[in-house]
N, CA, C and O of each residue as an XYZ file, in Angstrom:
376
protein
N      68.877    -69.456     44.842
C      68.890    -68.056     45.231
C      68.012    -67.240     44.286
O      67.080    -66.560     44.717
N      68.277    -67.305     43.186
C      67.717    -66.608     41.813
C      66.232    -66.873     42.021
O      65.510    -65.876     42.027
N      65.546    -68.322     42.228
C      64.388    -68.452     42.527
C      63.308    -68.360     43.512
O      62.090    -68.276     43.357
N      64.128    -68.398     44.688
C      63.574    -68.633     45.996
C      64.046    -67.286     46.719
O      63.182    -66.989     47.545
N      64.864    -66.565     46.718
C      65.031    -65.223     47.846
C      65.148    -63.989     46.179
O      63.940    -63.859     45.979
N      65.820    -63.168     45.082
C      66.332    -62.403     44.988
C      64.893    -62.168     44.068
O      64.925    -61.326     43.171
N      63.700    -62.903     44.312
C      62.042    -62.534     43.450
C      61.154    -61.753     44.617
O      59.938    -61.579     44.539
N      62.229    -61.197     46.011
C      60.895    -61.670     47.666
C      60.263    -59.783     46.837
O      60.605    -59.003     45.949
N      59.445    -59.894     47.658
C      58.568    -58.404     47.551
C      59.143    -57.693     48.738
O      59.561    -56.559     48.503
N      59.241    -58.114     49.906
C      59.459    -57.165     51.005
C      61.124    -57.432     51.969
O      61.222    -58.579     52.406
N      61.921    -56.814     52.180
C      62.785    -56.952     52.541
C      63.061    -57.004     54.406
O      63.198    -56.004     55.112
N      63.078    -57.927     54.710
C      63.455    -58.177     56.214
C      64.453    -57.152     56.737
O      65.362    -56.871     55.956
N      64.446    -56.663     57.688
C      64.591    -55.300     57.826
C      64.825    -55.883     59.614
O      63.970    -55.639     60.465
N      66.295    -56.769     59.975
C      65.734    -57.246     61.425
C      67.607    -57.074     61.612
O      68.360    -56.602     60.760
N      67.895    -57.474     62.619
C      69.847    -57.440     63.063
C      70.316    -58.419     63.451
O      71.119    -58.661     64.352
N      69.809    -58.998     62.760
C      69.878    -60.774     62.545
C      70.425    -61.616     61.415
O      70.642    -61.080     60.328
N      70.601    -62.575     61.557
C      70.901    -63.421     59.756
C      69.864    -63.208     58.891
O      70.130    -63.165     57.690
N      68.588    -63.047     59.305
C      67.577    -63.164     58.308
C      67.239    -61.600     57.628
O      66.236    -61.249     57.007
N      68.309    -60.912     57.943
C      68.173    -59.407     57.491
C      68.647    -59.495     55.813
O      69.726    -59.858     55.343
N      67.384    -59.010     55.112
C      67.655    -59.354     53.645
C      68.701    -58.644     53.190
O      69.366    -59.295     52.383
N      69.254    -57.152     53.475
C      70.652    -56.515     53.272
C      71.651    -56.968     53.234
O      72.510    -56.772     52.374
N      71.754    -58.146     54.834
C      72.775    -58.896     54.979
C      73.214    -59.952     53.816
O      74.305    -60.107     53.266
N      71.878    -60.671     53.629
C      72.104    -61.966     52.486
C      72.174    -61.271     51.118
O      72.522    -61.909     50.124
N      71.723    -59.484     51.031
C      72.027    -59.705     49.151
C      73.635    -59.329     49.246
O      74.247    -59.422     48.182
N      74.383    -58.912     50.416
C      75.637    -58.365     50.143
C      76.623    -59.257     50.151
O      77.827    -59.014     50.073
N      75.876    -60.744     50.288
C      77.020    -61.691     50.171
C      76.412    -62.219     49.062
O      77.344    -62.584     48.345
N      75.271    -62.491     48.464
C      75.194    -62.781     47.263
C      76.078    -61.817     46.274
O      76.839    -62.333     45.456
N      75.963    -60.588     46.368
C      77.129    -59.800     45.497
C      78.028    -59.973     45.150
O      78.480    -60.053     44.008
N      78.692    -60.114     46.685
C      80.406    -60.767     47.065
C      80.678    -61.996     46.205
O      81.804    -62.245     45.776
N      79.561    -62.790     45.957
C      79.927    -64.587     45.510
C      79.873    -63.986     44.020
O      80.872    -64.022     43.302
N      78.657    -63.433     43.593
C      78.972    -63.027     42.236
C      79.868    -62.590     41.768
O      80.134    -63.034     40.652
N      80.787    -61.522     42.343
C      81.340    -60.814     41.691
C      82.748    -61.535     41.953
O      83.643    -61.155     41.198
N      83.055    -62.405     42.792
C      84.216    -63.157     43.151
C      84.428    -64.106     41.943
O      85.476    -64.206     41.304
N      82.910    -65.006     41.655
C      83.031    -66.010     40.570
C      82.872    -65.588     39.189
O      82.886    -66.403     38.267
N      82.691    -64.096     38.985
C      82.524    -63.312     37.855
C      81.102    -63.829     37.287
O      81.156    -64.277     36.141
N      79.786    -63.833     37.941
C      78.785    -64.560     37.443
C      77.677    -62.978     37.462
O      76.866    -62.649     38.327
N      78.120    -62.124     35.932
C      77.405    -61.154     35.693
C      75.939    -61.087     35.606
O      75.290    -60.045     35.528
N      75.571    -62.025     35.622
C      73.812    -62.471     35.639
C      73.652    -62.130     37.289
O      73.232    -61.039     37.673
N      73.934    -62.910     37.947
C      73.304    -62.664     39.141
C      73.425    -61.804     40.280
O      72.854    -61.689     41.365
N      74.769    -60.992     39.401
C      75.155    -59.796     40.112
C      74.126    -58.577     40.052
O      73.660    -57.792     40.878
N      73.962    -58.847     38.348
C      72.645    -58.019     37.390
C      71.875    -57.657     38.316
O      71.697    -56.495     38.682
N      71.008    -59.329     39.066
C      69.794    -59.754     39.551
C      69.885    -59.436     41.029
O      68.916    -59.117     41.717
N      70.726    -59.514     41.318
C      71.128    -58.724     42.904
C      71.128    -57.783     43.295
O      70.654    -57.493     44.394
N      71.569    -57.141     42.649
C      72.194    -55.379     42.445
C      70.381    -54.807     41.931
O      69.977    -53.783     42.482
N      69.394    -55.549     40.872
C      68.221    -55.486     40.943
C      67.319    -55.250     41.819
O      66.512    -54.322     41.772
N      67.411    -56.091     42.678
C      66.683    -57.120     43.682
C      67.103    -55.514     45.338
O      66.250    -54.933     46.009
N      68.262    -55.385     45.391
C      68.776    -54.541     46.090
C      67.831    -52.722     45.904
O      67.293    -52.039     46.775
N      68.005    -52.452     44.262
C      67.322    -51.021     44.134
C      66.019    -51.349     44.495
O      65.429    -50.588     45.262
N      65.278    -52.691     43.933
C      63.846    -52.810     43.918
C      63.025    -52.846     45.437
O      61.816    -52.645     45.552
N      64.124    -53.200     46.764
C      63.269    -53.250     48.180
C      64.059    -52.127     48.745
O      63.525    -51.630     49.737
N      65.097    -51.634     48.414
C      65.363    -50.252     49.052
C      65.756    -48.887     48.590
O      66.218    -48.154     49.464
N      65.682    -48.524     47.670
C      65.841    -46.924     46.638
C      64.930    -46.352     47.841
O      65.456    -45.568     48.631
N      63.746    -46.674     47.982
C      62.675    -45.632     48.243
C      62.820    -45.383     50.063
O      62.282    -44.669     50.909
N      63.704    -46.263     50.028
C      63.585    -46.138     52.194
C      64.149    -44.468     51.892
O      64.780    -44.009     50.940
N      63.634    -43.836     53.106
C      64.102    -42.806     53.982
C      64.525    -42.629     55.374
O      64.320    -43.588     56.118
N      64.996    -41.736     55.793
C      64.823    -41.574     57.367
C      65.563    -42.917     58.257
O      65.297    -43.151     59.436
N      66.212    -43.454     57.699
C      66.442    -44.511     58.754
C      66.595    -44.015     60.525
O      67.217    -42.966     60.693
N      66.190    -44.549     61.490
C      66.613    -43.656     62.858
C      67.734    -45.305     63.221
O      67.483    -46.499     63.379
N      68.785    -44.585     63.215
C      69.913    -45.465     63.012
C      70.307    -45.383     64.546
O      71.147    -46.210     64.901
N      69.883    -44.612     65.393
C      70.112    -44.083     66.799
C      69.565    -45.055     67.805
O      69.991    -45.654     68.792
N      68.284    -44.942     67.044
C      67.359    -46.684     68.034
C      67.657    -48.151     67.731
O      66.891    -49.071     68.017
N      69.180    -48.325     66.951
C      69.623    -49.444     67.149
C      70.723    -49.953     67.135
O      71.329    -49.050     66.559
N      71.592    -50.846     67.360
C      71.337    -52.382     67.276
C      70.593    -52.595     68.720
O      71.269    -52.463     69.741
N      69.392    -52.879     68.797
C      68.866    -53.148     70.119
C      69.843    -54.962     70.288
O      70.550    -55.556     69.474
N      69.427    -55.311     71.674
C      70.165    -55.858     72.593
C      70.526    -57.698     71.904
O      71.522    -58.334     72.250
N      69.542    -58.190     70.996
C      69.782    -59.379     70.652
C      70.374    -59.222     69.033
O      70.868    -60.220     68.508
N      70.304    -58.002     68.318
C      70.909    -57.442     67.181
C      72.703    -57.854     67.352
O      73.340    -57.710     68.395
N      73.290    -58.418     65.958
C      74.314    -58.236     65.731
C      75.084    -57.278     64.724
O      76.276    -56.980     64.649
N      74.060    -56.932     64.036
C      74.284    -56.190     62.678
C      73.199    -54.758     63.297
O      72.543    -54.842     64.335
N      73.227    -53.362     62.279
C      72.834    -52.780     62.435
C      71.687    -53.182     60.959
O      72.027    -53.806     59.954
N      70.259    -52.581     61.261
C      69.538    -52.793     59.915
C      69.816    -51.990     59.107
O      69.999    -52.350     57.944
N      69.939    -50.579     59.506
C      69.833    -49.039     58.712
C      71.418    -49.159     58.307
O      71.695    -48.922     57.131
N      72.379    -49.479     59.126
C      73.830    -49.410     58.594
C      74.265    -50.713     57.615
O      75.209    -50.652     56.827
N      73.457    -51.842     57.794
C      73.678    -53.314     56.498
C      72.968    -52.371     55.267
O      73.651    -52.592     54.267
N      72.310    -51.789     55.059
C      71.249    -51.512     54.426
C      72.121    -50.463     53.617
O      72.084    -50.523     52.388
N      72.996    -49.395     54.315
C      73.559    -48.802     53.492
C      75.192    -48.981     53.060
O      75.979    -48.147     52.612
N      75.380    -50.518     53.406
C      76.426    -51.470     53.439
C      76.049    -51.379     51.720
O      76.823    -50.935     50.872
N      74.803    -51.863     51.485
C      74.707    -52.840     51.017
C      74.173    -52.016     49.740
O      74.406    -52.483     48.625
N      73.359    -50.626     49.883
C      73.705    -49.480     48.491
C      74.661    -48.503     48.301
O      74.715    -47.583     47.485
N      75.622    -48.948     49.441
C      77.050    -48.576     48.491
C      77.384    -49.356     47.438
O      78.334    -48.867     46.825
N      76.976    -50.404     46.966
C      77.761    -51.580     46.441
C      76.538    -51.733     45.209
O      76.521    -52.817     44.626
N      75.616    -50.788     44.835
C      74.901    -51.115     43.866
C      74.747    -49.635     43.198
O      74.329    -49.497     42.049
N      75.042    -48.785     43.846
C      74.543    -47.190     43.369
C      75.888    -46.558     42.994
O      76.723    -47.335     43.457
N      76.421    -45.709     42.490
C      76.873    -44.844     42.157
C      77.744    -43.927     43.295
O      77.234    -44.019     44.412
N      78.477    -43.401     43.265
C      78.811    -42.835     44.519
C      77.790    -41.327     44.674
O      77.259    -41.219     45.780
N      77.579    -40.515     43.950
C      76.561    -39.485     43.802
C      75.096    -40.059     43.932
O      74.382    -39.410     44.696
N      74.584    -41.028     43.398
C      73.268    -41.804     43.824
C      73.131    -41.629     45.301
O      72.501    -40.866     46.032
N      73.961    -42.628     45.463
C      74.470    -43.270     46.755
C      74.267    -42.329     47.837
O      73.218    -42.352     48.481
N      75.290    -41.418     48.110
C      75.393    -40.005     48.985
C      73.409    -39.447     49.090
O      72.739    -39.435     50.122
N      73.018    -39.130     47.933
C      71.630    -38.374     48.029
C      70.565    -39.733     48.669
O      69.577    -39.621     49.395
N      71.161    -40.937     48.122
C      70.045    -41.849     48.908
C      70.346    -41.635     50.517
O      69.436    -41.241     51.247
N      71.857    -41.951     51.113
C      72.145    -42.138     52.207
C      71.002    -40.583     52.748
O      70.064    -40.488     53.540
N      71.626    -39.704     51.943
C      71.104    -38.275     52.814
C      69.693    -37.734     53.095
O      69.351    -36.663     53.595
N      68.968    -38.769     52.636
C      67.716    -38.827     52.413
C      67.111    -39.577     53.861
O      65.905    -39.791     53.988
């Protein structure tokens, strides 16, 4: 994990399994279950570094029809669980 997905540059952004939101919020979950503060570190990293800067999600135009997950709603699944609750709120509101 550490080597192969939580180094990617661009975050999959789809309503699918391969939605990168989806996979860092269970990497979290495993970290923080097995108490493994390193890779929670690197997650919670990996999380600010492909999405702090999103805006605007239009959360309205989806889950289109083969979607199981929402992208814009995993996405802010998934910086509740790394930000702050005041962070958090001004990112969502953004």
């Amino acid at each position: 994990v550490r080597e192969s997905f939580l180094g990617i540059d661009r975050a999959h952004r789809v309503g699918t399994h391969g939605n990168t939101a989806f996979a860092l919020v269970g990497v979290l979950d495993y970290a923080r279950v097995v108490g493994d503060a390193d890779l929670e570190r690197e997650a919670a990293a990996a999380a600010r570094r492909l999405y702090a800067d999103d805006t605007a999600a239009v959360v309205g135009a989806e889950p289109v029809g083969w979607d199981f997950v929402s992208p814009a709603l995993t996405e802010a699944d998934l910086m509740r669980r790394v930000l702050d609750p005041d962070p958090f709120a001004s990112w969502l509101d953004d």
